[in-house]
N, C-alpha and C positions, 0 to 999 in steps of 0.2 A: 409351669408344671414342675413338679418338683422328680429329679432324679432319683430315684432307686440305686442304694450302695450295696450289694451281694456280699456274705459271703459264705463260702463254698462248703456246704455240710460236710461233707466226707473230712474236709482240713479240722473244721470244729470239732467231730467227732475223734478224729485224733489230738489233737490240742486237749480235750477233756475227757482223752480214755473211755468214750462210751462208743456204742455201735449204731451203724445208722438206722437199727430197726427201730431205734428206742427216736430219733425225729421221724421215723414212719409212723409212727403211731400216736405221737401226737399231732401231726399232721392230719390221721384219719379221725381223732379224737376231736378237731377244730379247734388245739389248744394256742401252735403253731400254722402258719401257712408255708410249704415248701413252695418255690418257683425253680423252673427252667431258665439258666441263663448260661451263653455260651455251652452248651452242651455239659453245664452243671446242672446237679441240683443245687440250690442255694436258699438261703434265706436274709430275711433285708433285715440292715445293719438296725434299725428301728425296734426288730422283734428280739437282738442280743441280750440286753437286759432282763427282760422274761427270763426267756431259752437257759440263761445262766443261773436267776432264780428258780429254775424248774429242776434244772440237772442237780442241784446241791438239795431241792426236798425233796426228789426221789432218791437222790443216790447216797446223801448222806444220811436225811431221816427217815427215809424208807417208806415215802407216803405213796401209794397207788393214783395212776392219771387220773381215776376220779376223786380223789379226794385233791391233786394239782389243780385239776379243773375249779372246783369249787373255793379254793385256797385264792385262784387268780378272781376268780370275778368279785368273791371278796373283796379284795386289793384294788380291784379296780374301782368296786363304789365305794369303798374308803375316800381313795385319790379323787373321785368325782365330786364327795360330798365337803374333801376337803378345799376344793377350785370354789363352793358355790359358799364355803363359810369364809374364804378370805374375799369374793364379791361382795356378800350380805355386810363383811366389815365395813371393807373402802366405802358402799353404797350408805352406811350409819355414819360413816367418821363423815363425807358429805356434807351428812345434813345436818349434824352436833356443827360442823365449821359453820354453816350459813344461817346457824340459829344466830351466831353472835356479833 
């Protein structure tokens, strides 16, 4: 089972001058998951990357959680459709090798 690395919203929130309503709300948005750890709130070190592309297009390009929202799952079937065209490669290059 794989461990969970935390870290501690309130520290992020200071680290990137933003307040902790703005991870309250994407938390109630479904954008982020908060957890309880050691009598923090936190978030796993897995969701950083987001979390840091989120904070830079609302806070620099001024995009609304719903438009982050839709921004993310974009991105995410992007990245999805980009795992199943480097398979469909390897699965062709395969079978180009055992034609010859």
């Amino acid at each position: 089972m794989k461990r969970e690395h935390y870290i501690v919203a309130a520290e992020f929130c200071t680290g990137h001058n933003i307040e902790m309503a703005f991870l309250y709300s994407l938390n109630e948005n479904g954008i982020i998951i908060l957890e309880k750890a050691d009598d923090n709130i936190c978030i796993t070190e897995d969701q950083l990357p987001d979390l840091e592309r989120i904070v830079r297009f609302h806070f620099e390009l001024g995009i609304n959680l719903e438009g982050i929202e839709i921004i993310i799952n974009l991105l995410k079937q992007a990245e999805k459709m980009q795992d199943e065209i480097i398979m469909l490669r390897n699965r062709l290059s395969f079978y180009e090798s055992s034609e010859r």
